[in-house]
C-alpha positions as CSV (number, residue, x, y, z in Angstrom):
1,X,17.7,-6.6,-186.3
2,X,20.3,-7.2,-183.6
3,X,18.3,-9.4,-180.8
4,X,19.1,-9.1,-177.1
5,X,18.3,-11.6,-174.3
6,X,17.8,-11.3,-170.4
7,X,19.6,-8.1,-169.8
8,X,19.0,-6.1,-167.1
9,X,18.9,-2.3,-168.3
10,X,19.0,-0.3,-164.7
11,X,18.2,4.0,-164.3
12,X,19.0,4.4,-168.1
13,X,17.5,7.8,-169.4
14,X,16.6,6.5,-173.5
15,X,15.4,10.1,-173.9
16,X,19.1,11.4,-174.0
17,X,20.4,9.1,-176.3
18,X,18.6,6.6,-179.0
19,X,16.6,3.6,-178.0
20,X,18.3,0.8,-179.7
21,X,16.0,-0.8,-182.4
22,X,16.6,-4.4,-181.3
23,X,14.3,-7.3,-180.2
24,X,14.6,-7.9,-176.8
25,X,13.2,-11.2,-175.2
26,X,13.3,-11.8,-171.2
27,X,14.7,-8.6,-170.3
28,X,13.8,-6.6,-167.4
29,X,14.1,-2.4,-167.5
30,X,14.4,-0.9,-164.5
31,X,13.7,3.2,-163.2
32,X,14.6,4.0,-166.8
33,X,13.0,6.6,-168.6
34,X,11.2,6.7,-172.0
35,X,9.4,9.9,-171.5
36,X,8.8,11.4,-175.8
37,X,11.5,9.1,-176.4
38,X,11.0,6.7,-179.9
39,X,10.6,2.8,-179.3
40,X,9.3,2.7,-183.1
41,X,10.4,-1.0,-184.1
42,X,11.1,-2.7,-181.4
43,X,10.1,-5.8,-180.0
44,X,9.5,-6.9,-176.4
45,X,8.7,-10.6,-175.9
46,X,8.7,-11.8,-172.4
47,X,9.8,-8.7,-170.6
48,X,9.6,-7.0,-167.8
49,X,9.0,-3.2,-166.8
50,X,9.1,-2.2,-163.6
51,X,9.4,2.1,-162.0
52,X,10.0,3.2,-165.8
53,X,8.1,6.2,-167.4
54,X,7.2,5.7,-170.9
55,X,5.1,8.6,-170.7
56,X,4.2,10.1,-174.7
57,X,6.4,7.3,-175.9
58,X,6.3,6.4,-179.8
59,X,5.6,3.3,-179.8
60,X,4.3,2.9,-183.6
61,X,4.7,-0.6,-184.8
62,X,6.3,-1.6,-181.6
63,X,5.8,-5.2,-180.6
64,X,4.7,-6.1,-177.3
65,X,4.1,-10.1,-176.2
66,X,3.7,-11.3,-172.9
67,X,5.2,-7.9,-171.2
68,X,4.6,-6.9,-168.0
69,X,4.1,-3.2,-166.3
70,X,4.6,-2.5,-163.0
71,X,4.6,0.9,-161.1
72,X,5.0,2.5,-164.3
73,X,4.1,5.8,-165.6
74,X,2.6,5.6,-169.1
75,X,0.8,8.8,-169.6
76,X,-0.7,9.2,-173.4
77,X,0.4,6.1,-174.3
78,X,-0.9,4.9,-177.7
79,X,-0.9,1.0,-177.3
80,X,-2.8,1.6,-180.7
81,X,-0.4,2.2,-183.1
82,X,2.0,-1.0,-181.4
83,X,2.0,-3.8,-183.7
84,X,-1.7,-5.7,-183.0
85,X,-0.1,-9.4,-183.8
86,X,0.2,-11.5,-180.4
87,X,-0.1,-8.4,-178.5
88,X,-0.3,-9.2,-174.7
89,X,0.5,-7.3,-171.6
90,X,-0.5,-6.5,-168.0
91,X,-0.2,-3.6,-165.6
92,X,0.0,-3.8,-161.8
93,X,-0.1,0.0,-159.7
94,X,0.4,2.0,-163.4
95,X,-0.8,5.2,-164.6
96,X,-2.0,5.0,-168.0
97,X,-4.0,8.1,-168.2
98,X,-5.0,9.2,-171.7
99,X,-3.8,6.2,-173.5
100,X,-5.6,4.3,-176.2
101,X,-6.4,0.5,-176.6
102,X,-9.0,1.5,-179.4
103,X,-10.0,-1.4,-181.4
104,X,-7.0,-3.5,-180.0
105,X,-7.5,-7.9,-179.2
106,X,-6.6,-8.1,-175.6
107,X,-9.0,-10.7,-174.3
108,X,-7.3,-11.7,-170.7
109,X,-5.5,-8.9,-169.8
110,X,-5.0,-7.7,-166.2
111,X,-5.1,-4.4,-164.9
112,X,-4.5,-4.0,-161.4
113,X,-4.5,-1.3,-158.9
114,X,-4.6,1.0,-162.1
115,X,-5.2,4.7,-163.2
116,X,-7.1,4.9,-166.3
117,X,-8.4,8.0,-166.7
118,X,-9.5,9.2,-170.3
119,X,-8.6,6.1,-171.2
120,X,-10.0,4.9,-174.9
121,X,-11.2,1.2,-175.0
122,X,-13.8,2.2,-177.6
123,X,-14.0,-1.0,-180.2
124,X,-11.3,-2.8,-178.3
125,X,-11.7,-6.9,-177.7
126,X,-12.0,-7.0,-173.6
127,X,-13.7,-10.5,-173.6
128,X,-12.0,-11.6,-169.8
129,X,-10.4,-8.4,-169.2
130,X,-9.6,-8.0,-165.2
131,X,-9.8,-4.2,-163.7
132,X,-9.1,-4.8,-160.2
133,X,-9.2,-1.7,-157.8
134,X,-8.6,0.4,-160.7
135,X,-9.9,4.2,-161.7
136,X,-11.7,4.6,-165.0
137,X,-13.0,7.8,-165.1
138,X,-13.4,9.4,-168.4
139,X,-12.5,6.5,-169.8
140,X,-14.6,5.7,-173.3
141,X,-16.4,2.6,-173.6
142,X,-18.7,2.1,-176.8
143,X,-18.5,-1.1,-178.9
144,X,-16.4,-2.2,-177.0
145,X,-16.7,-6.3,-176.2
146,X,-16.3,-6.9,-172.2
147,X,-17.6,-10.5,-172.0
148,X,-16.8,-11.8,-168.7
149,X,-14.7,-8.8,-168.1
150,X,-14.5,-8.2,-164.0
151,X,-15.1,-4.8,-162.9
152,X,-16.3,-6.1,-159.0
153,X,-14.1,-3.8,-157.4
154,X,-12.9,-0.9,-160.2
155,X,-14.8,2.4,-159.6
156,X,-15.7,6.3,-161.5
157,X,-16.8,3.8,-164.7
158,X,-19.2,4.7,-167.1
159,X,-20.6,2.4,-169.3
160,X,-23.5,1.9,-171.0
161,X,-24.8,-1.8,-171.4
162,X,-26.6,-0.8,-174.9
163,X,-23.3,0.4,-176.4
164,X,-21.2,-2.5,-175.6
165,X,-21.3,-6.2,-175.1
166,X,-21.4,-7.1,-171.7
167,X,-22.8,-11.1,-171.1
168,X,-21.0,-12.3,-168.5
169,X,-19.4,-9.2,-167.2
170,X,-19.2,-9.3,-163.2
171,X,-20.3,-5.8,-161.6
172,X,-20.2,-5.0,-157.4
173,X,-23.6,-3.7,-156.2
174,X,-21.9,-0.4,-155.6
175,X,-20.8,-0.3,-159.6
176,X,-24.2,-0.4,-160.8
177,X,-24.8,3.6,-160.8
178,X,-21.5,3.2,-163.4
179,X,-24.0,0.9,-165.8
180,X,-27.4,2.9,-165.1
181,X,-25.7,6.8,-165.1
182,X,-27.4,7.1,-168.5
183,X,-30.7,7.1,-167.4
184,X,-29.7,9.7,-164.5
185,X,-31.3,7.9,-161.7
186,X,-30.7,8.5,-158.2
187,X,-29.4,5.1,-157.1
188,X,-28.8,5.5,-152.9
């Protein structure tokens, strides 16, 4: 696999022309566009994403280690199918509506200032997770281990304490009716 290190790849549309299968380590992709396009393969170690759309990307058996989102558009995304070894990421003012982390290990990782609706975290490993200011409604919780995840200031979550494991989670006051909407209470 022919390995490429700290390139800059700049307002490159990938869905006109093949994705080179490669490993790339310390890169940094800017405004470039993935949308349905095949990543299948590849490995990202240390790199940086930043005004890209990945949107419907395939991304089976991709690796992903210590890479970084930001204002990117990753609609559908199935994070999944992306090789589980090492995986490790974060996302800063992203759209990741309709993707799936089911059953995935990614204690630590940060979302922030994020759009997760109908987003699946059922079964995944969220032990430290951060959601800051982010939107997670719709998104599917169950069996899903959020020890000393924060949640103090994401909002439109539902989840429901018997269904996951929660010790140590942090909650604001104003998230409670997110933990208690299965009882349908009138929380004021």
């Amino acid at each position: 696999m022919k390995y490429i290190e700290e390139q800059i790849f700049e307002q490159q549309d990938f869905r006109e022309m093949s994705f080179p299968l490669a490993e790339y380590e310390g890169c940094l992709f800017t405004a470039c566009n993935w949308a349905s396009a095949s990543l299948a393969g590849s490995v990202f170690i240390n790199c940086r994403f930043e005004n890209c759309d990945l949107s419907s990307a395939k991304i089976d058996g991709v690796t992903l280690r210590d890479v970084a989102f930001k204002d990117c558009k990753l609609l559908g995304m199935r994070f999944d199918l992306c090789n589980s070894f090492l995986i490790s990421f974060s996302f800063d003012t992203c759209i990741l509506d309709f993707s799936s982390f089911r059953g995935l290990e990614i204690q630590k990782t940060s979302f922030r200032d994020c759009r997760l609706e109908e987003v699946d975290f059922v079964g995944a490993n969220l032990t430290a997770a951060l959601f800051a200011d982010c939107d997670l409604q719709g998104a599917a919780f169950e069996g899903t281990t959020l020890i000393k995840a924060d949640f103090r200031s994401a909002f439109y979550f539902c989840i429901d304490p018997d269904a996951n494991r929660l010790k140590k989670a942090k909650f604001s006051m104003m998230g409670l009716d997110g933990l208690l909407s299965k009882y349908d209470l009138d929380i004021e």
